[in-house]
C-alpha positions in Angstrom: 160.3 151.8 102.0 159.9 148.2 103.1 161.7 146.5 105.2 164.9 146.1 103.7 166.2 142.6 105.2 162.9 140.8 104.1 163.6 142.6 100.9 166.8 141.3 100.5 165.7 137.8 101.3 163.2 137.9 99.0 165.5 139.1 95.9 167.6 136.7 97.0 165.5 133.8 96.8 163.5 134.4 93.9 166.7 136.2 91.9 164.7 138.5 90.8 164.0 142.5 92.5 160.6 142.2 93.3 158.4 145.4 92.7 156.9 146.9 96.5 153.4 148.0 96.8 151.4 150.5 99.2 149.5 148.7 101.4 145.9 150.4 103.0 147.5 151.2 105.9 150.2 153.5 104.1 153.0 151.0 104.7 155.3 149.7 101.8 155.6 145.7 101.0 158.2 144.2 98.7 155.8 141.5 96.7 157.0 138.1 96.7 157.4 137.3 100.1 154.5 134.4 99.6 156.8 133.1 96.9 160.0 133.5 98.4 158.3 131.5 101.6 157.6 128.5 99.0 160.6 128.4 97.7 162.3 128.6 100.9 159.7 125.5 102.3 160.9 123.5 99.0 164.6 124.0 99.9 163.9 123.1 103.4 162.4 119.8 102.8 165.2 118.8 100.5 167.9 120.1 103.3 165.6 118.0 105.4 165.5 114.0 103.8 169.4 114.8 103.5 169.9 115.6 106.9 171.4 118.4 106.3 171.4 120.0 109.8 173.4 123.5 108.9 171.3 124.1 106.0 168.3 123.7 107.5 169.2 126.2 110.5 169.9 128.9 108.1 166.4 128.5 106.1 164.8 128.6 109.3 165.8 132.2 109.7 164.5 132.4 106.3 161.7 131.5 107.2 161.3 133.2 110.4 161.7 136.7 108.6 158.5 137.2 107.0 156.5 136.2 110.0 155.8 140.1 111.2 154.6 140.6 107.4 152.7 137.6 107.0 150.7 137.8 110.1 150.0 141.3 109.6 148.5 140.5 106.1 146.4 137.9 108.1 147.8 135.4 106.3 147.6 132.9 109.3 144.1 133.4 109.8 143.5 132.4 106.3 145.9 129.0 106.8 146.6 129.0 110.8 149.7 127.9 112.2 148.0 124.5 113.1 146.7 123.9 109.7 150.4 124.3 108.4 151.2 121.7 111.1 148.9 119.3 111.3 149.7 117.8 107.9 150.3 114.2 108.7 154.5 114.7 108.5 154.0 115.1 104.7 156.0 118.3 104.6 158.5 118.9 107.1 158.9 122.9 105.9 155.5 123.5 106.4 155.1 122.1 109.7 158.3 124.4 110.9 156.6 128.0 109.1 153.9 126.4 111.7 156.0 126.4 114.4 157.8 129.3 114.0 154.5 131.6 113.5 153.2 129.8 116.8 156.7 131.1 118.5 156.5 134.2 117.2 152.9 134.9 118.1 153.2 133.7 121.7 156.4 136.1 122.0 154.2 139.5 120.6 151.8 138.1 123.2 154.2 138.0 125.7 156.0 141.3 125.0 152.7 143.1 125.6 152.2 144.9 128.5 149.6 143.6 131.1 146.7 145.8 131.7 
């Protein structure tokens, strides 16, 4: 089964149950997640230019949730975390899904044990 929250979040944010698939490895992904992340970015940048503070806190745990999935995939290696950052302040939403996978891979880094 995949991972229920990111399920949920997903559903949610497209409004629409999203089918899951079996991965190579054996696990179980809801599809959408890209999507959903899109959608989330777009929301983001409009909570953004109207200063919206509270809104923009909560899509940032939105956007925080498919990280594990996402960088799994490899999807940062195909766009990395700079590349989503560096984009000249055109889009605020992107530069934070930067920022966020940055802080989330330095923490799996850190959580690792030292040999």
């Amino acid at each position: 089964m995949a991972d229920q929250k990111l399920a949920d979040l997903n559903s949610a944010t497209l409004g629409v149950r999203m089918p899951e698939v079996r991965l190579a490895d054996g696990s179980v992904v809801q599809t959408g997640t890209v999507g959903a992340l899109l959608v989330t970015i777009r929301a983001y940048n409009q909570a953004h230019e109207e200063g919206d503070e509270a809104t923009m806190e909560e899509l940032r745990e939105s956007m925080r949730a498919p990280l594990p999935l996402l960088d799994r995939l490899g999807f940062f290696e195909l766009f990395t975390p700079e590349e989503w950052i560096d984009d000249d302040g055109k889009n605020e939403g992107r530069r934070v899904v930067g920022e966020l996978c940055l802080e989330y891979k330095k923490a799996q880094k850190d959580s690792q044990p030292s040999p």
